[in-house]
GUDOVEX-910458 format. One record per residue (C-alpha): x, z, y; residue number from 1. Coordinates in pm, 1 decimal. Example, Ala and Ser with C-alpha at 12.3 -4.5 7.8 and 13.67 -1.06 7.14 Angstrom:
BEGIN
ATOM      east        up     north  resi
ATOM    1230.0     780.0    -450.0     1
ATOM    1367.0     714.0    -106.0     2
***
This chain:
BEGIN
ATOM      east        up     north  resi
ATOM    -804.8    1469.2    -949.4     1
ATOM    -963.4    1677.4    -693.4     2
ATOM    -863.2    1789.9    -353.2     3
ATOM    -936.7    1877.7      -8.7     4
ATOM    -928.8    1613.2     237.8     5
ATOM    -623.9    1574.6     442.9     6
ATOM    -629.7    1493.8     774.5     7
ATOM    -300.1    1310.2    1006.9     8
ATOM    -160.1    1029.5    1186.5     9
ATOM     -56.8     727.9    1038.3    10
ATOM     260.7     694.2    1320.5    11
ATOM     365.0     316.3    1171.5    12
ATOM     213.2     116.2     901.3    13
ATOM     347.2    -215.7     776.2    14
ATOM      86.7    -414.3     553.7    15
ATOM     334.4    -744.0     406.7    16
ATOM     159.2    -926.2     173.2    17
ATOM     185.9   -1222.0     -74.2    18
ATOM     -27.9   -1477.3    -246.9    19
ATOM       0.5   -1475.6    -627.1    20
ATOM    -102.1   -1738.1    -919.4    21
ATOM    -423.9   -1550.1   -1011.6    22
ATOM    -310.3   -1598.5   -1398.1    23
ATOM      31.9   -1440.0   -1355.4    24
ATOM    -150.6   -1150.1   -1147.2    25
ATOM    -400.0   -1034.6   -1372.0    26
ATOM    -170.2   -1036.9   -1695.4    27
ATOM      19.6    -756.4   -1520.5    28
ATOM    -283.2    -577.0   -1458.1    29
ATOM    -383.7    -303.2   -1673.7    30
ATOM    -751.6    -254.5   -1747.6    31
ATOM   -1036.2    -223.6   -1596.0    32
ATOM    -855.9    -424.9   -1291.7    33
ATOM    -879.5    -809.1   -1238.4    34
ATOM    -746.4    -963.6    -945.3    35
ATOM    -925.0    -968.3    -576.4    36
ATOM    -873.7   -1349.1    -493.8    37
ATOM    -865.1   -1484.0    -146.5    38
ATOM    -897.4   -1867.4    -128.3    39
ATOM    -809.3   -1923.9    -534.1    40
ATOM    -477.5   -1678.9    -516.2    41
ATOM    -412.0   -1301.0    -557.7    42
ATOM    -336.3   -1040.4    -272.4    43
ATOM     -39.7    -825.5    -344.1    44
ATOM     275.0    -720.2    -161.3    45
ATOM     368.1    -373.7      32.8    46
ATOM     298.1    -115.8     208.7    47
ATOM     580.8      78.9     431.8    48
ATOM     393.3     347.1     613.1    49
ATOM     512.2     646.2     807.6    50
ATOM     267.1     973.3     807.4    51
ATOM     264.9    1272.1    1059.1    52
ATOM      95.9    1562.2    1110.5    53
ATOM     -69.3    1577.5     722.8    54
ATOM    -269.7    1901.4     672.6    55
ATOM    -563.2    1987.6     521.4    56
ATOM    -900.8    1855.2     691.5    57
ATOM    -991.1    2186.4     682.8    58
ATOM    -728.1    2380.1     841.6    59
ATOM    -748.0    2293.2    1200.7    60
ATOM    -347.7    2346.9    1319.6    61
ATOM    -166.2    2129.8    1609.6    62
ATOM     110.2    2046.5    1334.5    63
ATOM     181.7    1934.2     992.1    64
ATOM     355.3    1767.3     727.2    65
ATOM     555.6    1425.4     778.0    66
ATOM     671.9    1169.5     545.4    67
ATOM     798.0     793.7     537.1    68
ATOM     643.4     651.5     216.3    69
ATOM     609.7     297.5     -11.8    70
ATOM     415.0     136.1    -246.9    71
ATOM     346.1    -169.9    -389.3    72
ATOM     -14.5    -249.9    -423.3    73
ATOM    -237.6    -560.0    -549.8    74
ATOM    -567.7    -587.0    -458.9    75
ATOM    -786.2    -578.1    -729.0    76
ATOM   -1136.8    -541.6    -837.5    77
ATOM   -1305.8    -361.2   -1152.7    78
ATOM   -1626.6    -283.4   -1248.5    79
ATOM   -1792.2      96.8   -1256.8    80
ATOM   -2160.1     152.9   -1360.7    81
ATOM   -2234.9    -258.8   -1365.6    82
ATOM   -2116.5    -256.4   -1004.3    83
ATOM   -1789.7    -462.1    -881.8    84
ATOM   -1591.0    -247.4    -691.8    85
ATOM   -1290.5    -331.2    -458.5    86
ATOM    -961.6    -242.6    -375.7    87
ATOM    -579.9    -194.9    -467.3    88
ATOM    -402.7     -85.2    -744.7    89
ATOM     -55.2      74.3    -670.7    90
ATOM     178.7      55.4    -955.6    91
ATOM     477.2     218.0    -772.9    92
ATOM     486.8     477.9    -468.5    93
ATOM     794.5     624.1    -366.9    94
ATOM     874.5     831.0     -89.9    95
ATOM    1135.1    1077.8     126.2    96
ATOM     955.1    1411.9      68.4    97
ATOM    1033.6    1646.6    -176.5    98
ATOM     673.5    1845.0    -192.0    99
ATOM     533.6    1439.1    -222.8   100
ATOM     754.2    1346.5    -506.1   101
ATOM     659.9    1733.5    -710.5   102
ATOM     353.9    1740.5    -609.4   103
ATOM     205.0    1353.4    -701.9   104
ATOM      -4.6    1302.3    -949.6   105
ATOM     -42.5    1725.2   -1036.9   106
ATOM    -136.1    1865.8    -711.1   107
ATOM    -277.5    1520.2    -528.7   108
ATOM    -294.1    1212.2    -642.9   109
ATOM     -63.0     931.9    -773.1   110
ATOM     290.4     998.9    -912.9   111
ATOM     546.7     980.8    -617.6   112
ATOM     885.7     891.4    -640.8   113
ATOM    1148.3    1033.7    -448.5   114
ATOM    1354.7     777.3    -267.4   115
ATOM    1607.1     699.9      51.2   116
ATOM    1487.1     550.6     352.1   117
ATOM    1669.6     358.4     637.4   118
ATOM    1471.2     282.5     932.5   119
ATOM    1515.4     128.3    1276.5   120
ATOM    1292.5      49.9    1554.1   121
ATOM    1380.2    -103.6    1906.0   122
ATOM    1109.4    -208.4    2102.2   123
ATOM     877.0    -409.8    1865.6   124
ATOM    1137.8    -518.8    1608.0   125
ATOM    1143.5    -331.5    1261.2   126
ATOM    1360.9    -299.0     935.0   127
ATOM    1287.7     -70.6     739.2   128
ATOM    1497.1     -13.3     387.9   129
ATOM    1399.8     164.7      72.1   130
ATOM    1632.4     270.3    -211.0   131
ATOM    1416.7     463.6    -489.8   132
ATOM    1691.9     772.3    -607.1   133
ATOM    1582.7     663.1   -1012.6   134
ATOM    1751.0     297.5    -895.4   135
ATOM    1423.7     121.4   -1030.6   136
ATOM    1268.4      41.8    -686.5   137
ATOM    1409.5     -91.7    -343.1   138
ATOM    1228.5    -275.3     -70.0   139
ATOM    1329.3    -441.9     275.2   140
ATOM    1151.2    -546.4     540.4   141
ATOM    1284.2    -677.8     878.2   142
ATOM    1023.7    -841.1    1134.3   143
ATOM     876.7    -839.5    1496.7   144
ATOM     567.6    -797.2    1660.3   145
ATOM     430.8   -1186.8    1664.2   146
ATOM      83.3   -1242.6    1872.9   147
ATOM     -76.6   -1410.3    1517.5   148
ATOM     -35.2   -1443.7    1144.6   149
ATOM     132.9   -1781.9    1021.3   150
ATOM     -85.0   -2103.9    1066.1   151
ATOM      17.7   -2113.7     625.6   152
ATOM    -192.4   -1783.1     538.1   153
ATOM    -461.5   -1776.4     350.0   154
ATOM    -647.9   -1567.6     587.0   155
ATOM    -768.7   -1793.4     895.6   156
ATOM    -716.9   -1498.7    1154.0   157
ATOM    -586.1   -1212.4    1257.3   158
ATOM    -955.9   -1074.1    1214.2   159
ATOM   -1026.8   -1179.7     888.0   160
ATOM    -665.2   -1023.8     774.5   161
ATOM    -775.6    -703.9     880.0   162
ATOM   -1115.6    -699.4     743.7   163
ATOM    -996.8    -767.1     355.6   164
ATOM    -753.5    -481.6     416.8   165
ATOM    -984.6    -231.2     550.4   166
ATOM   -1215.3    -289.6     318.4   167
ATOM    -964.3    -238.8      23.5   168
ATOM    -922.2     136.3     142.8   169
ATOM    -993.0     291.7    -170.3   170
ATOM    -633.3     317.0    -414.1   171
ATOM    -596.3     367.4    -744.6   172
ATOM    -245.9     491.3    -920.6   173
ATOM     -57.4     553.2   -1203.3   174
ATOM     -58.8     945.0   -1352.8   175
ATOM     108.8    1075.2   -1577.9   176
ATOM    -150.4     997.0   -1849.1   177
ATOM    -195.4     639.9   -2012.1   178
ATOM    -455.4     467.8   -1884.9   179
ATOM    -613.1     723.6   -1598.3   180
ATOM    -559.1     587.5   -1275.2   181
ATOM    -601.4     853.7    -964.1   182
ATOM    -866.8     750.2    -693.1   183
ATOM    -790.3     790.4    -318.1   184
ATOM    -993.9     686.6      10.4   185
ATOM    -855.8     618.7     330.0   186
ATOM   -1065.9     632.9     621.4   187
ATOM    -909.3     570.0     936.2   188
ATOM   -1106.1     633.4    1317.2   189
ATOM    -959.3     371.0    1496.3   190
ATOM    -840.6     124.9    1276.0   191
ATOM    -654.2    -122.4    1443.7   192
ATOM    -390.5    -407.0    1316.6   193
ATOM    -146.1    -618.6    1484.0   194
ATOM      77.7    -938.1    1334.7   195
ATOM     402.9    -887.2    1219.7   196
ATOM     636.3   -1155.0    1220.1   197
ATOM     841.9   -1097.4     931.2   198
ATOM    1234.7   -1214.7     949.6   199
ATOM    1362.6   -1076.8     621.1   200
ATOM    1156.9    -911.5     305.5   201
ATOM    1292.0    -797.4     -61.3   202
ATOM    1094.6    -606.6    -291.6   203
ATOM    1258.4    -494.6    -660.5   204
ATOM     879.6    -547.1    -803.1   205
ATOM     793.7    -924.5    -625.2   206
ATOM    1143.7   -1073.5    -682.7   207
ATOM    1123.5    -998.0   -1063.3   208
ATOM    1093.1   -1334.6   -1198.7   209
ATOM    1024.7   -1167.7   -1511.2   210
ATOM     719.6   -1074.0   -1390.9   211
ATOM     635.7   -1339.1   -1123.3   212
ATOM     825.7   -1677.3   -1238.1   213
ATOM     960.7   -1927.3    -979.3   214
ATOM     659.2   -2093.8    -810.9   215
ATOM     418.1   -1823.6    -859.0   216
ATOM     426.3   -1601.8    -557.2   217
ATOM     488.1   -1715.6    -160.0   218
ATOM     463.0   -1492.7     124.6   219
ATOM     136.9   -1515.4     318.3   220
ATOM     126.4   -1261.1     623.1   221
ATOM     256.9    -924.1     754.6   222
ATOM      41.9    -643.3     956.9   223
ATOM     156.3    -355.8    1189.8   224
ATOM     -55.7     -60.3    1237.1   225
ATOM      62.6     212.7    1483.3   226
ATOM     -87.5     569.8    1603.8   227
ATOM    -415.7     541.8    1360.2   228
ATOM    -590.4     894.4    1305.7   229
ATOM    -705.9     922.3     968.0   230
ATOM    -812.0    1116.4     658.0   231
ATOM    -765.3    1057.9     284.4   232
ATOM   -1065.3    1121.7      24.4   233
ATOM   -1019.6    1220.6    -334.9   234
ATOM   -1226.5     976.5    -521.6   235
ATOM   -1351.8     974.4    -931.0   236
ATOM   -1057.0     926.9   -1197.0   237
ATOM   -1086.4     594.2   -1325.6   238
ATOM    -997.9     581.1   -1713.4   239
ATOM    -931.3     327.5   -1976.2   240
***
């Protein structure tokens, strides 16, 4: 799916992630993607982000379009041309806006579902609540602003956290066809992360233990991104 690039502001961005048995991971996977391990275990967990000012690259206006949106996403690798590529594979967005929810996965890409959102911020503490309106997703996260991730995560700092994130800008999601998976870039100008010190988290998708038995999946680290200017890129279909 092709369109223009669209320009905005990501206004708040929480990254909070889990580590996964690789084995459990990658049999919920559809191909072409296999896990993207870190340290023996898969990356996975959600993203809550908030989005101003969305418009068209092209069209250069003072205002825009604003939405609060989810997903879940795992990060994943798959291989194109005899390549490996990187990055995440979103099996679930949902979202607030209307045009988002028609629009996904016809006009841009990625189906979107619409969804209620609850969210309160005071100072640097955050909970923010999702309630999908199909009752198949919900999501909570409560947390703080913390000075580093947890001495338990994978990742050794705060730097090396960021890096594996950046670099797994490039999203692929469901359509409405079986087994094509829309591609979408995000490059941001001055990316920038922060630790989140996470007090509460719930997620419909990660507390399945259908899907992730007992044992299988621990939380590893939360990020906070605020105020990043950005643009997303339409990138090839992939299809299986």
């Amino acid at each position: 799916m092709k369109l223009p690039n669209i320009s905005g502001i990501i206004d708040r961005r929480i990254l909070a992630n889990y580590r996964i048995d690789p084995d459990v991971m990658a049999a919920l996977l559809p191909p072409p993607f296999q896990p993207w391990c870190v340290g023996g275990f898969a990356i996975a967990g959600i993203c809550l982000i908030r989005l101003k000012n969305v418009r068209p690259t092209a069209i250069p206006i003072p205002w825009g379009i604003g939405s609060e949106n989810a997903a879940h996403r795992i990060a994943v690798q798959w291989e194109t041309d005899g390549k490996m590529q990187r990055g995440v594979y979103i099996p679930r967005r949902d979202t607030d806006s209307w045009l988002n929810s028609i629009a996904g996965g016809r006009v841009f890409p990625g189906l979107h579902h619409h969804a209620k959102f609850s969210v309160k911020e005071i100072n640097d503490n955050y909970r923010v609540e999702m309630q999908s309106d199909d009752g198949q997703a919900s999501i909570g996260v409560a947390g703080k602003l913390a000075s580093a991730i947890p001495d338990s995560s994978l990742f050794p700092s705060i730097e090396s956290a960021s890096q594996f994130f950046e670099d797994g800008s490039v999203g692929y999601s469901d359509t409405l066809t079986d087994g094509k998976y829309d591609g979408l870039e995000l490059k941001c100008q001055n990316w920038h992360v922060d630790a989140l010190e996470i007090t509460e988290m719930s997620s419909s998708y990660f507390d399945d233990p259908m899907k992730f038995p007992p044992g299988s999946i621990t939380f590893d680290c939360a990020l906070l991104m605020h105020q990043i200017n950005h643009q997303w890129h339409s990138r090839p279909d992939l299809c299986c």
